[in-house]
C-alpha positions in Angstrom: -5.3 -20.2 -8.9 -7.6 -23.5 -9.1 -8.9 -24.3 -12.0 -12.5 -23.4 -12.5 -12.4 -21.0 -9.1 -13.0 -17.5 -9.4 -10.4 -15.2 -8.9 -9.8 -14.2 -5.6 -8.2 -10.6 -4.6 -7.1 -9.3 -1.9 -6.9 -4.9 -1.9 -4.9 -3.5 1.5 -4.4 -0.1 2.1 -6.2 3.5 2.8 -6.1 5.8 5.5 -7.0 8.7 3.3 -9.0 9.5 0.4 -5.8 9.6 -1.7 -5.3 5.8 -1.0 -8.7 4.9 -0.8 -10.8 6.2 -3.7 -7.9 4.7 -6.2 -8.2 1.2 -4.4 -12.2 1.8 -5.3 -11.3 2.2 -8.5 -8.9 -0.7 -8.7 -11.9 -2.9 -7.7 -14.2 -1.2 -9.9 -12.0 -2.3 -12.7 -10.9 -5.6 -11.7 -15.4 -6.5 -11.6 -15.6 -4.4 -15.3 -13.0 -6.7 -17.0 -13.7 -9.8 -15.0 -17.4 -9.8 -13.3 -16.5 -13.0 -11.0 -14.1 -11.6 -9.3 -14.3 -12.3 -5.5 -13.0 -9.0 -3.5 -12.0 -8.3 -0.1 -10.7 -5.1 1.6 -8.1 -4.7 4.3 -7.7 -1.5 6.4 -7.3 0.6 9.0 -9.5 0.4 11.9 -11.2 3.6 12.5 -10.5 5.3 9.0 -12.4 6.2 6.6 -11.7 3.0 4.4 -13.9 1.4 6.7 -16.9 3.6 5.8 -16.4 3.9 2.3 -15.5 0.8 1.2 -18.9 -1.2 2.1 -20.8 2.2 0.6 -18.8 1.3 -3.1 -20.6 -2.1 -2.4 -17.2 -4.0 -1.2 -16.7 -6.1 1.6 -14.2 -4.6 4.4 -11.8 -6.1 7.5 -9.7 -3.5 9.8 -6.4 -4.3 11.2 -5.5 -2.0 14.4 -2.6 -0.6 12.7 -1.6 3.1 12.7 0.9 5.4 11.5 3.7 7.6 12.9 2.5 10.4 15.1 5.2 13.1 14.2 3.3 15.6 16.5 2.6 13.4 19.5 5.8 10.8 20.6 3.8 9.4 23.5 1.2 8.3 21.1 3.6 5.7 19.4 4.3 3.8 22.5 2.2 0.9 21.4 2.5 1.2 17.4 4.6 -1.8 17.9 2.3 -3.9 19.5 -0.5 -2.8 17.5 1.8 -4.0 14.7 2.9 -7.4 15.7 -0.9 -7.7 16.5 -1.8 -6.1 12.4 0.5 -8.7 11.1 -0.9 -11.8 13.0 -4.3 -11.1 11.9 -3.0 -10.4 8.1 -1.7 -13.7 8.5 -5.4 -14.8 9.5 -7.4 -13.0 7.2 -4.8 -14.1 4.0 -5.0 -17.8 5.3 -8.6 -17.9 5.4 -9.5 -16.1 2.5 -6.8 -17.6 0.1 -5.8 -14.9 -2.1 -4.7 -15.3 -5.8 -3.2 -11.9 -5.9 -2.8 -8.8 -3.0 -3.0 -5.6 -4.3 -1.0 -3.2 -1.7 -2.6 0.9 -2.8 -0.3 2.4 0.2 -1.5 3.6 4.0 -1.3 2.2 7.0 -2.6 -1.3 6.8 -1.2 -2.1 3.4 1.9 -2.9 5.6 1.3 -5.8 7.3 -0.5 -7.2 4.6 1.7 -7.5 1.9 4.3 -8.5 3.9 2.2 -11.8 5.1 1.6 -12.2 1.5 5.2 -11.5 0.3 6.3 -15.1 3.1 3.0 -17.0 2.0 4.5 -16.8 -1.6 1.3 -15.3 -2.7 1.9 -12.9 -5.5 1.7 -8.9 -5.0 1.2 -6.0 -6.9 2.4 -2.5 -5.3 0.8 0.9 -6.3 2.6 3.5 -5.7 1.2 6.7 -6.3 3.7 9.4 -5.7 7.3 10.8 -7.7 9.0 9.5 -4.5 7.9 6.2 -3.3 7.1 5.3 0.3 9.5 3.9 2.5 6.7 1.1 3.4 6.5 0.4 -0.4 10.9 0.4 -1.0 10.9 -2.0 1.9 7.9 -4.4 0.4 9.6 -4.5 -3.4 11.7 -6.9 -3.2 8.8 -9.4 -2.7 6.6 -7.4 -4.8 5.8 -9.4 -8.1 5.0 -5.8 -10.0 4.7 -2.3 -9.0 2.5 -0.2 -11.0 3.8 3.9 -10.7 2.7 6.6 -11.9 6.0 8.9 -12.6 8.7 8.3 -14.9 12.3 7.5 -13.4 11.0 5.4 -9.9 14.0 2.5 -11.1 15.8 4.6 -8.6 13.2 3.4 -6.0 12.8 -0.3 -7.5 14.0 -3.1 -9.5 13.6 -1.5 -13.1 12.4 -5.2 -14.1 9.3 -5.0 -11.6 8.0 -1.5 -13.2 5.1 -0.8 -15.5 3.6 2.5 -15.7 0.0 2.7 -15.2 -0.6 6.0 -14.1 -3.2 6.8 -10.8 -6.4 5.5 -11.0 -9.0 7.9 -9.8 -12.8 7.7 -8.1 -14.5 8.8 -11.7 -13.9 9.9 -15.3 -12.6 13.5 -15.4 -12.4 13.7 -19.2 -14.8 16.1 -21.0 -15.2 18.2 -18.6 -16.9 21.5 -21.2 -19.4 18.9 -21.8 -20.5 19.2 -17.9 -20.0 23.2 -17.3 -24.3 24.0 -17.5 -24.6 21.1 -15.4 -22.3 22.3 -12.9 -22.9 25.9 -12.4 -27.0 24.7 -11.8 -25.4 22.1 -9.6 -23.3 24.4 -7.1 -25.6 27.3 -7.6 -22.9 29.5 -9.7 -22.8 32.3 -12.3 -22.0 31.8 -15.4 -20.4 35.1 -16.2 -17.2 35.0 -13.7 -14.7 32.7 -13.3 -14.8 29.9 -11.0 -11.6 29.1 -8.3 -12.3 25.8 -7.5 -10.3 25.4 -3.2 -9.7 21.5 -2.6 -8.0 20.9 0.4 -8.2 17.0 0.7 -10.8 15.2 2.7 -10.3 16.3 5.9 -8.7 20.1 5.4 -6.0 21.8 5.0 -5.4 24.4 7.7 -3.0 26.8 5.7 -4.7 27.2 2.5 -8.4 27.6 5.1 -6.6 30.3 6.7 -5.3 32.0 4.0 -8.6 32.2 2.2 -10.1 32.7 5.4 -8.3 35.9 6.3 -8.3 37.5 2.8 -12.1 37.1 2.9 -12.5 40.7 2.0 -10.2 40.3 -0.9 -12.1 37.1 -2.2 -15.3 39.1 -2.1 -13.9 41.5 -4.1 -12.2 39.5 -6.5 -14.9 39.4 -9.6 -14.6 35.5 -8.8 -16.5 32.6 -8.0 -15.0 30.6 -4.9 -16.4 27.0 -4.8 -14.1 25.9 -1.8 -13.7 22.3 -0.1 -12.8 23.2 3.5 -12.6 19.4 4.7 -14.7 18.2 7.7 -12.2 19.3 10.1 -12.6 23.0 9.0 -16.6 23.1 7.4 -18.0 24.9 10.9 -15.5 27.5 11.3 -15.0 28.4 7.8 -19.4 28.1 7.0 -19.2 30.8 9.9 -16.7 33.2 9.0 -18.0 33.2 5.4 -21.4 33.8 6.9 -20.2 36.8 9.1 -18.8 38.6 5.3 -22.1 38.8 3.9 -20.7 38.0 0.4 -22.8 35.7 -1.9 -19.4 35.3 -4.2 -18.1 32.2 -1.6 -19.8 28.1 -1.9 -18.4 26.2 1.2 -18.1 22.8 1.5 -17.1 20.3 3.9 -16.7 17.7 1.3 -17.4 17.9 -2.3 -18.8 13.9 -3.2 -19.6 15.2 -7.5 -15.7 16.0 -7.9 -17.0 15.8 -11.9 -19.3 18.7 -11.7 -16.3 20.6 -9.1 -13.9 20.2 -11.8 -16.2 20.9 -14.5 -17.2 24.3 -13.1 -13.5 25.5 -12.2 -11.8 27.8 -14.0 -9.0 27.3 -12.2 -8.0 24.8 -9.2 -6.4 25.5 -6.0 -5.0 21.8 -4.2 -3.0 20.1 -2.0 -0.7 17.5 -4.0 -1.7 14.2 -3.1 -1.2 12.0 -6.1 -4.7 11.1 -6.5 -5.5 14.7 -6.8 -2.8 15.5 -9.2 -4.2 12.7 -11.7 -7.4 14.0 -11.4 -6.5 17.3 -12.2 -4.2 16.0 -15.2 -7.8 14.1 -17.1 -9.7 17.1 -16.4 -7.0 19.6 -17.6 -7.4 22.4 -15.3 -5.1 25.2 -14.3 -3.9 24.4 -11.0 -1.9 26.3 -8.3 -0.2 23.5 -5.8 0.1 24.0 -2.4 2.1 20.8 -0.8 1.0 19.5 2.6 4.2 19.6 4.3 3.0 16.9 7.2 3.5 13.9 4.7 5.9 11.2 4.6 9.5 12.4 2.8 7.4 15.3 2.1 6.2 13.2 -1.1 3.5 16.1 -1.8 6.4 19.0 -2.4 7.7 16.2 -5.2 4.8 15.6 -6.6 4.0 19.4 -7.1 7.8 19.5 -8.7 7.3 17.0 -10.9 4.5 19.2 -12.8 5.7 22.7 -11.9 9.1 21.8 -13.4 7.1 20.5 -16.7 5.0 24.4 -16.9 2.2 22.2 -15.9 1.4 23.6 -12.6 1.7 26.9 -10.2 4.0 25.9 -7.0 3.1 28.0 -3.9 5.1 26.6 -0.6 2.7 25.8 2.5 5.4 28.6 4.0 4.2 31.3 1.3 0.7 30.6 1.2 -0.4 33.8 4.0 1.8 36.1 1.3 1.3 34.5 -2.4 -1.9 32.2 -2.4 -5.3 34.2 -3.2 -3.1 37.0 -4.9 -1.5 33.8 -7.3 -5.4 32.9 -7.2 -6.9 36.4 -8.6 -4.1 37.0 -11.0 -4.5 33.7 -12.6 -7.8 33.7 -12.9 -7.7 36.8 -15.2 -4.7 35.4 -17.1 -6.7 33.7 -20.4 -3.0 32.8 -22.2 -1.1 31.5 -18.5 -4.2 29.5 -18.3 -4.5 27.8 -21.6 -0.7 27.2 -20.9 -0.8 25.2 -18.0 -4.0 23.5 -18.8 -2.4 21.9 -22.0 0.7 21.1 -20.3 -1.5 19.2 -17.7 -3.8 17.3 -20.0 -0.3 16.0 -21.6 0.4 14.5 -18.4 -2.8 12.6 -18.3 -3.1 8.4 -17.5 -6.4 8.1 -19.0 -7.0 4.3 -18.4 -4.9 3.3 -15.0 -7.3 1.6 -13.0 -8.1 -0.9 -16.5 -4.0 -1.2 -16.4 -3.7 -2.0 -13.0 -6.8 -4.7 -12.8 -5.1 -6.1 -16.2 -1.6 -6.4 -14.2 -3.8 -8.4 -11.7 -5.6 -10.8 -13.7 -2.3 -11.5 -15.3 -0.7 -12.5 -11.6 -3.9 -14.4 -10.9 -3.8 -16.3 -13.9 0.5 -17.2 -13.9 
């Protein structure tokens, strides 16, 4: 770094709200402990980095990478040439902008970009989120200067020397969540005299846990619960009209929940995929939670992740196979389970990483600063 510049960063990555509400909250924490920070986002064109970036008040390019389509072959005809294309204008951006540090979150355009960085002998800092890291992130460690994790053991994954453990940094603070509950029941329109199931099914749905709920609809509405549920963009029509057709006032749909403080707050209990931004949340605010892992992820990351917690009585594992059969059943019996609860909230809140996005931003300055 020059002397007397400000620090210039570089954060690459997205693709989902997994990778890019902790890369928010990376950049939050790099302006809290150092206000002159100069920022600059790399992404994905035509994700949602590239709307919700410049809303947190960040500046934003787009590279036109993209992932594996494991559905559609055809479709990955030109991912090499819209790679070799990614990685010439990571060169670009990185020359002209003349990092101190890149900070590589995970997704699609995080890629490119740290390798550029890696061969411009610029220093980078990986984040990787998840109990099994990425095959984009093993590849990237050896020119990684650190790599921040969240889960114990990940030497098996990196150089041992390389690791700290930060934890996930997530989009808010999740602590002291009782302190919220009034707030939260006016806020969502919600009794306060029956419990509250809480559905999250990532940004943009999750088809299996929407159809299960979906075709027990009778069942919910006869539960003696409260369902506040997510359905994702992808799913918010068709769900908002079966609901509609039950003629049960027991059922708050959502396409996307944006006060995931007052969501949390109101729950009782938590039903979620097990993307690891998720799961950190749900660690600070120390709710009961029944995982159901996406099984359309990388090296089905989400399934470890949900281990890594159910194996520790911190969490309620439900396959995406078992969902039709086990999921709003699990749901109801849990949610008049007082003792199961109080169990699996307090082995949860153990598992919390109160402070990751200050860790990480420290980690940074530190590189910037060498």
């Amino acid at each position: 770094m020059s002397q007397g510049r400000n620090i210039r960063v570089i954060i690459s990555g997205g693709g989902t709200g997994g990778h890019v509400f902790p890369a928010i909250s990376v950049a939050n924490a790099l302006r809290k402990k150092e206000p002159s920070v100069e920022i600059l986002f790399v992404g994905a064109e035509g994700r949602m980095e590239m709307e919700e970036v410049p809303k947190a008040g960040y500046t934003i390019k787009g590279l036109p990478v993209e992932g594996i389509d494991r559905k559609n072959i055809f479709r990955n005809i030109m991912l090499p040439c819209r790679l070799m294309k990614s990685l010439r204008m990571a060169g670009k951006i990185i020359g002209e902008y003349n990092p101190d540090v890149v900070v590589g979150v995970g997704g699609y355009a995080s890629g490119p970009v740290l390798r550029k960085a890696g061969r411009m002998g610029i220093p980078t800092l990986i984040q990787e989120q998840n109990s099994y890291a990425g095959v984009t992130n093993r590849l990237l460690a050896s020119k990684a200067s650190v790599i921040c994790v969240a889960y114990d053991g990940m030497s098996k994954f990196f150089p041992a020397g390389k690791i700290i453990k930060t934890g996930n940094p997530v989009r808010g603070d999740f602590r002291n969540m009782d302190s919220l509950r009034q707030e939260a029941l006016e806020y969502f329109q919600l009794a306060g005299d029956m419990p509250v199931i809480l559905v999250l099914g990532g940004s943009l749905g999750a088809e299996s846990i929407n159809r299960s709920l979906s075709e027990n609809i009778r069942k919910i509405a006869g539960s003696g619960c409260q369902w506040l549920w997510q359905t994702g963009k992808n799913y918010h029509s068709e769900v908002s009209e079966i609901v509609a057709g039950s003629v049960t006032a027991n059922i708050s749909v959502h396409g996307f929940i944006n006060r995931m403080d007052l969501a949390y707050a109101a729950a009782d209990l938590v039903i979620s995929r097990s993307g690891a931004g998720t799961i950190s949340e749900l660690c600070l605010a120390g709710k009961p939670v029944i995982l159901v892992p996406s099984p359309n992820v990388a090296e089905d990351h989400q399934t470890r992740n949900a281990m890594a917690l159910s194996e520790k009585g911190a969490a309620i594992l439900v396959r995406d196979e078992q969902v039709m059969e086990r999921l709003v059943d699990e749901a109801i019996a849990l949610a008049s389970d007082k003792s199961r609860q109080k169990m699996l909230a307090n082995n949860i809140s153990g598992m919390a990483e109160p402070d990751a996005g200050i860790r990480i931003a420290e980690e940074v300055i530190k590189l910037a600063r060498r």
